[in-house]
C-alpha positions in Angstrom: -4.6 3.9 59.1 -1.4 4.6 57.8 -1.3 1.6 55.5 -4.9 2.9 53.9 -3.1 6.3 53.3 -0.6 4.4 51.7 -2.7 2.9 49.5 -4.3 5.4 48.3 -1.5 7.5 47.5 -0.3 5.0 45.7 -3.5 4.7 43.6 -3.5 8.5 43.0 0.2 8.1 41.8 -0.7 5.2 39.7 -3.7 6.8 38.2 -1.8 9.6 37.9 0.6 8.1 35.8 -1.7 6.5 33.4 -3.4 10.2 33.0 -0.3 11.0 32.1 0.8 8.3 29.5 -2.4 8.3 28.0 -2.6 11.6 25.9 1.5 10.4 24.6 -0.2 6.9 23.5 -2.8 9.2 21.5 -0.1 11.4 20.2 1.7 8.5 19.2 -1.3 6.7 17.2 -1.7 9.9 15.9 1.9 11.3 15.0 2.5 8.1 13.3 3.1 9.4 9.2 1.4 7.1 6.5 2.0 6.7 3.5 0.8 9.3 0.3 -1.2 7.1 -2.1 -0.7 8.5 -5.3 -4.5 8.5 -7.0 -5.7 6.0 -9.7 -5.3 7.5 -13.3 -8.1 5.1 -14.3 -11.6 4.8 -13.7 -13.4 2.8 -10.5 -11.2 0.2 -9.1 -12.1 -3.6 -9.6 -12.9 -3.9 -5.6 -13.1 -1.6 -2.9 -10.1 0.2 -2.3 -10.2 -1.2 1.5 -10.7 -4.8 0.1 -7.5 -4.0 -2.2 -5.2 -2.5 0.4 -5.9 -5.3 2.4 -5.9 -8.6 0.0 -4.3 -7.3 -3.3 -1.7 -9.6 -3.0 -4.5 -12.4 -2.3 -5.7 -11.6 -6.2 -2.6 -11.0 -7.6 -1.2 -14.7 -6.2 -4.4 -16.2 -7.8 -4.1 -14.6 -10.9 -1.2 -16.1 -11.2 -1.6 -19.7 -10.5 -4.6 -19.5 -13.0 -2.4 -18.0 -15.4 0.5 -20.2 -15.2 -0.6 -23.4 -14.1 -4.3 -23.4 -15.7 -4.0 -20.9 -18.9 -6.8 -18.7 -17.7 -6.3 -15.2 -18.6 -8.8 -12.7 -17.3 -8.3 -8.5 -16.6 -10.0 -8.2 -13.3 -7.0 -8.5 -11.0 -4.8 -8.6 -13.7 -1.1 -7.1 -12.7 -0.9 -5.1 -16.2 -4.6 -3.9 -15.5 -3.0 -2.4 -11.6 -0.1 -1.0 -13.4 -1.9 0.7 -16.4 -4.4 2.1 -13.8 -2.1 3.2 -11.0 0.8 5.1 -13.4 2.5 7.5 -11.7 3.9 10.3 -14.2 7.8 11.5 -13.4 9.0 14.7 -14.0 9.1 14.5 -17.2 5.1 13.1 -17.7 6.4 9.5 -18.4 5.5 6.7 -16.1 7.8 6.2 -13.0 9.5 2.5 -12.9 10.0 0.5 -9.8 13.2 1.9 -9.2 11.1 5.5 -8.3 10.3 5.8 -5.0 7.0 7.4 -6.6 5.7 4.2 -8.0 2.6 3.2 -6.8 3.7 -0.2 -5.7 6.8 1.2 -3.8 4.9 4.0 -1.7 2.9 1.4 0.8 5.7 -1.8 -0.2 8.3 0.6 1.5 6.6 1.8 4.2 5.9 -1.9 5.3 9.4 -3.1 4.4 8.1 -5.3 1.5 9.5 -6.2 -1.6 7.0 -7.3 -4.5 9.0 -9.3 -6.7 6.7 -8.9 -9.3 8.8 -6.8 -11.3 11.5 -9.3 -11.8 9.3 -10.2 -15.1 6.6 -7.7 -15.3 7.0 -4.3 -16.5 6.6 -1.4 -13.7 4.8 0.7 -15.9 2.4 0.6 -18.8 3.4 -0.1 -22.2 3.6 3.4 -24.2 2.4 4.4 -27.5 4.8 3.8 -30.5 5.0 6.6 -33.1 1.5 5.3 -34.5 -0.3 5.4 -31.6 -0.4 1.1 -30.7 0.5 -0.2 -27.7 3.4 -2.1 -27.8 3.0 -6.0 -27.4 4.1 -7.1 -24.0 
């Protein structure tokens, strides 16, 4: 007899303590702060934003090697086509660079502790207007 009251105290302490745990675990999945995606400047995105968050790099990889190796150039996942799209303005209404910790890239790259090395050749920002209006040539 005394080893069933044993038991079951020991199973009210144990459920107990889960009871307990349990509403911290949700506090914690829910406490946990994510990143502020600054919003597209542009117009619809090229793929779902779910499908980019999740395999951007996937396109941006490809685009390469069919860039580099095969001499295809297309716009749909194009790195200049993200960047032009996904400007964030500075203070002063110019385009943040990589260096910002507002650039698009760097908002979801930090908070994963990732760093796209993209920009050791590519521009962080979209070409701006010369005093006639063009683009300048990349």
């Amino acid at each position: 007899m005394l080893a069933r009251a044993r038991s079951v105290l020991l199973s009210a302490v144990l459920l107990g303590a889960m009871l307990a745990v349990a509403p911290l675990a949700a506090f914690a999945a829910d406490g946990v702060p994510f990143p502020v995606v600054p919003k597209a400047t542009g117009g619809e995105c090229v793929e779902d934003p779910e499908v980019m968050r999740r395999d951007h790099m996937e396109f941006l990889r490809h685009q390469r090697d069919d860039t580099m190796r095969q001499g295809i150039r297309t716009e749909r996942h194009s790195l200049k086509g993200c960047i032009d799209c996904h400007a964030v303005a500075g203070d002063d209404g110019r385009p943040v660079g990589i260096d910002s910790e507002e650039h698009f890239c760097r908002v979801c790259h930090d908070y994963v502790a990732v760093k796209p090395d993209c920009f050791g050749c590519h521009a962080s920002r979209p070409d701006e207007p010369d005093a006639a209006g063009r683009q300048a040539a990349r």
